[in-house]
C-alpha positions as CSV (number, residue, x, y, z in Angstrom):
1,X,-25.6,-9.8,32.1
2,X,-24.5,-13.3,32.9
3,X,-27.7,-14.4,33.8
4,X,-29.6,-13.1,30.5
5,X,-26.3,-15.3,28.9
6,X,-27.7,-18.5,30.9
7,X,-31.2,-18.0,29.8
8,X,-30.1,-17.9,26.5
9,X,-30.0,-21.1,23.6
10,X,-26.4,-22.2,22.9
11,X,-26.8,-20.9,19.2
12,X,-27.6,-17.5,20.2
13,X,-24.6,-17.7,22.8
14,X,-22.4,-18.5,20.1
15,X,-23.4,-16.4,17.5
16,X,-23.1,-13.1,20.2
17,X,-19.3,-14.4,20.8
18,X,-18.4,-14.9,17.7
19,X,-19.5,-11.2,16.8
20,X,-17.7,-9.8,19.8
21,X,-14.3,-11.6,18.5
22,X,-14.8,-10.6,15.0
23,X,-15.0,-6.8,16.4
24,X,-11.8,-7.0,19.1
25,X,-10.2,-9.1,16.3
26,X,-10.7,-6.3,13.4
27,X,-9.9,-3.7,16.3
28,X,-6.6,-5.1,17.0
29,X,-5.4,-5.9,13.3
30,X,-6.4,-2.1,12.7
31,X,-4.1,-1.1,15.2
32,X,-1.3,-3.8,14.6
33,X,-2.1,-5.9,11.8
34,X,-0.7,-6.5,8.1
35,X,-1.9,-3.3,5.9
36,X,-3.9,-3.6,2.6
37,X,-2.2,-0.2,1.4
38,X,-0.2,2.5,1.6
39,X,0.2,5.7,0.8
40,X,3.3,8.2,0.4
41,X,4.0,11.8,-0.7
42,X,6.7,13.3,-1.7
43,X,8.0,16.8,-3.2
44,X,11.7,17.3,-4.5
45,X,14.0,19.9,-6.0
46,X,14.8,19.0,-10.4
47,X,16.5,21.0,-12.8
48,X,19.3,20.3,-15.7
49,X,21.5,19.3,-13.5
50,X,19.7,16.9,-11.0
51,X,17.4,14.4,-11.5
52,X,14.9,12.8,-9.4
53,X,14.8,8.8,-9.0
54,X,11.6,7.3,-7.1
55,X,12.2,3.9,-6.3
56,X,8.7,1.3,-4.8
57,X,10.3,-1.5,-3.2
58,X,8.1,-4.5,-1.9
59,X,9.5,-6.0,0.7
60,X,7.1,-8.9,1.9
61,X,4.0,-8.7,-0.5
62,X,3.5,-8.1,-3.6
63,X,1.5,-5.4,-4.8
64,X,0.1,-2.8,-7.4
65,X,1.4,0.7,-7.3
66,X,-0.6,3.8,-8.6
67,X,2.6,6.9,-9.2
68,X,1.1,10.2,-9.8
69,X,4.2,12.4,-11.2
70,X,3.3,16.0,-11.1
71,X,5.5,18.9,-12.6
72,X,8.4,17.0,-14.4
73,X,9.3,17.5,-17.8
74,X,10.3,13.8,-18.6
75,X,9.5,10.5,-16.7
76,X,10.6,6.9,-17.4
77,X,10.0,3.8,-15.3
78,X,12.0,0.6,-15.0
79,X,11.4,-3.0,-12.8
80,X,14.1,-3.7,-11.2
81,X,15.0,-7.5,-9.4
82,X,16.6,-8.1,-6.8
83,X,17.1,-6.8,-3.3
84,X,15.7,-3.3,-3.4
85,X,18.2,-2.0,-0.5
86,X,21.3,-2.8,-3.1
87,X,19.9,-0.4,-5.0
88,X,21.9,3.1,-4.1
89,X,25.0,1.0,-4.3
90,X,23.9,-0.5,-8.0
91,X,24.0,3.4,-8.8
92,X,27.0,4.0,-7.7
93,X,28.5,1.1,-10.0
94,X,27.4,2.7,-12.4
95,X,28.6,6.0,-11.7
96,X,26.0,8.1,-11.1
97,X,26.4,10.3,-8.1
98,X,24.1,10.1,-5.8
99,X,22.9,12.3,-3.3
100,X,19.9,13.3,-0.7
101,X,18.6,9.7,0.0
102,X,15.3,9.6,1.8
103,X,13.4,6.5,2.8
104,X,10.0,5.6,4.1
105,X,9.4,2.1,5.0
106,X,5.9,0.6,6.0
107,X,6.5,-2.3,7.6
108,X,2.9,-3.2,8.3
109,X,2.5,-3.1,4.3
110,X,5.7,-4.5,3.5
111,X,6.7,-1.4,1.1
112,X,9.4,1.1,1.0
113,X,9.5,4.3,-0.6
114,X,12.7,6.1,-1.2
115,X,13.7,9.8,-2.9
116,X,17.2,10.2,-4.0
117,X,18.4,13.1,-6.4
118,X,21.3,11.5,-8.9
119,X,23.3,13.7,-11.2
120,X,21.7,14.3,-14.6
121,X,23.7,13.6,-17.6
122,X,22.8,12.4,-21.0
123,X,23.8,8.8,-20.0
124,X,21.6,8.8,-17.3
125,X,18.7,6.3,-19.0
126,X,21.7,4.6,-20.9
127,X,22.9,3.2,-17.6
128,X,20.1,2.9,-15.9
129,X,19.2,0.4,-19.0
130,X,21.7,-2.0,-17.6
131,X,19.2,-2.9,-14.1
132,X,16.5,-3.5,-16.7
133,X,13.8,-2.2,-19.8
134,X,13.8,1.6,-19.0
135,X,10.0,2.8,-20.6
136,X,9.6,6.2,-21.3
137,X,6.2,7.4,-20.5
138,X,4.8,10.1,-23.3
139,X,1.1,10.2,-22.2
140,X,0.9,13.5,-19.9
141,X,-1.8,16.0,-19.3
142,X,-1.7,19.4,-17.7
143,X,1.9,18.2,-16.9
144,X,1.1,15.4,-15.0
145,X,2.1,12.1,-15.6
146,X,0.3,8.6,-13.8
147,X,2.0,4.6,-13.3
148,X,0.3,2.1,-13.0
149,X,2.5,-0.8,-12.0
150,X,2.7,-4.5,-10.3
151,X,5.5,-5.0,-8.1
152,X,6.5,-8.3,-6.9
153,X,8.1,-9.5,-3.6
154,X,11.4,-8.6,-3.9
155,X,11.5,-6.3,-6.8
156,X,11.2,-2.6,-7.2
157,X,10.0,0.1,-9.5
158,X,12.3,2.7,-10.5
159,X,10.7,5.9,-11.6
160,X,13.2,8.9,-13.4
161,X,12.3,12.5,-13.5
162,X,13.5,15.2,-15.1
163,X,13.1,18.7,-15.6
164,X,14.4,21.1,-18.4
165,X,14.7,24.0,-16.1
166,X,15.2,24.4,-12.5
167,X,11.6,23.6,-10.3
168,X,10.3,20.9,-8.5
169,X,8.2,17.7,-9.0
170,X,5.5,16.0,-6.6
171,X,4.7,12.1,-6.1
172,X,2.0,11.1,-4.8
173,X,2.2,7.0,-4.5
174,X,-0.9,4.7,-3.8
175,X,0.4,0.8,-3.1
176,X,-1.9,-1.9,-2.5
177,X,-1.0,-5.2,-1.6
178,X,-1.8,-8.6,-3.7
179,X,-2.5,-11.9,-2.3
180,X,-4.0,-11.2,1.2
181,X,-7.7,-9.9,2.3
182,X,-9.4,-9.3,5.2
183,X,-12.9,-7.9,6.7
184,X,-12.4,-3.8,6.6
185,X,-13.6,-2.0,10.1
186,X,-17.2,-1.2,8.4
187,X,-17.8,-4.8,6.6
188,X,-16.5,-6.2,10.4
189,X,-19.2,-4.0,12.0
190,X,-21.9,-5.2,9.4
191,X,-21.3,-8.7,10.1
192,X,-21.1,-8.7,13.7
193,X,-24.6,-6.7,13.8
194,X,-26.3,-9.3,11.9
195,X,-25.1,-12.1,13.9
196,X,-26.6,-10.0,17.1
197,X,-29.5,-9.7,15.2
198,X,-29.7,-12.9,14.1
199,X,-29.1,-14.1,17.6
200,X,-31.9,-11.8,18.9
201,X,-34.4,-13.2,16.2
202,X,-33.5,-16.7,17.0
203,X,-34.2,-16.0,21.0
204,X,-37.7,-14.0,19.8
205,X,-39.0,-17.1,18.0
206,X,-37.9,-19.5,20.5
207,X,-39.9,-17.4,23.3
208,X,-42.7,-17.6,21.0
209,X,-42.7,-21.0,21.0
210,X,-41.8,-22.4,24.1
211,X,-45.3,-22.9,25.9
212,X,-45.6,-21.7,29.7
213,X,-46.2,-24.5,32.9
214,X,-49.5,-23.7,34.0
């Protein structure tokens, strides 16, 4: 192998180890690089009495969330500032009982997700009003409701379901992150096979016309 290397031109040299670093780069940022998304899934138990609050925290980047909210009878989202991990407390100031807190954080992404169940009363949106502009969300089909939201670097979204009777709602969260790119596995693999192909065209043409000592 080394000495096909040393027969080669110094531009076809090149162009072969670039295309081997772009593939161990893009194989090591698959494994333990920054993630363009994220994804999260979560099912909990509503009724009168209990209400579900979803809350998208970014923690590093900023982003775009996509919130599918299937099965609840109401939904309202609001952007809240601030550090997202204050949050539970913030509840509890304003005395709303919280229970059954579940988080999932993705550091590679820089999101968090977290599920917690708060007691359902009819001041519930009235004091959730006071972190920020609570929007109710009428536009539903076959009892499924979608958000579509930015959230910036230290910020969350705050999504409120509720059901009328006892019965269970689903999210299903898609988060991609704003303000940083990079080659995926496949467009990696692309480019690195046209540099070795390039580099295998540029060694044809020079054989072809580099003339033999008779």
């Amino acid at each position: 192998m080394s000495s096909v290397l040393r027969r080669m031109s110094v531009a076809s040299r090149l162009l072969l180890v670039i295309a081997i670093g772009l593939l161990v780069s893009s194989a090591i940022a698959e494994l333990y690089g920054a993630k363009l998304s994220s994804e999260y899934t979560r099912t909990v138990k509503v009724g009168p009495r209990v209400a579900s609050l979803l809350v998208v925290a970014a923690i590093t980047s900023s982003g775009r969330a996509e919130v599918t909210v299937e099965g609840a009878d109401s939904v309202y989202y609001v952007k809240v500032a601030g550090d997202p991990f204050l949050l539970a407390q913030q509840f509890r100031s304003l005395r709303l009982n919280v229970s059954n807190v579940r988080s999932n954080v993705d550091l590679r992404a820089g999101v968090t997700f977290t599920a917690i169940q708060v007691e359902s009363n009819p001041f519930l949106v009235q004091a959730l009003s006071l972190l920020g502009n609570v929007i109710p969300i009428s536009e539903k089909k076959e009892n499924v409701t979608r958000i579509t939201e930015s959230v910036a670097s230290d910020s969350s979204l705050l999504i409120v379901s509720t059901k009328d009777s006892e019965g269970e709602v689903r999210y299903i969260i898609k988060y991609s992150v704003e303000g940083y790119s990079r080659l995926t596995a496949p467009e990696t693999f692309i480019v690195s096979a046209i540099m070795v192909a390039l580099a295998g065209a540029i060694e044809y043409y020079r054989r072809l016309t580099v003339k033999p000592f008779l």
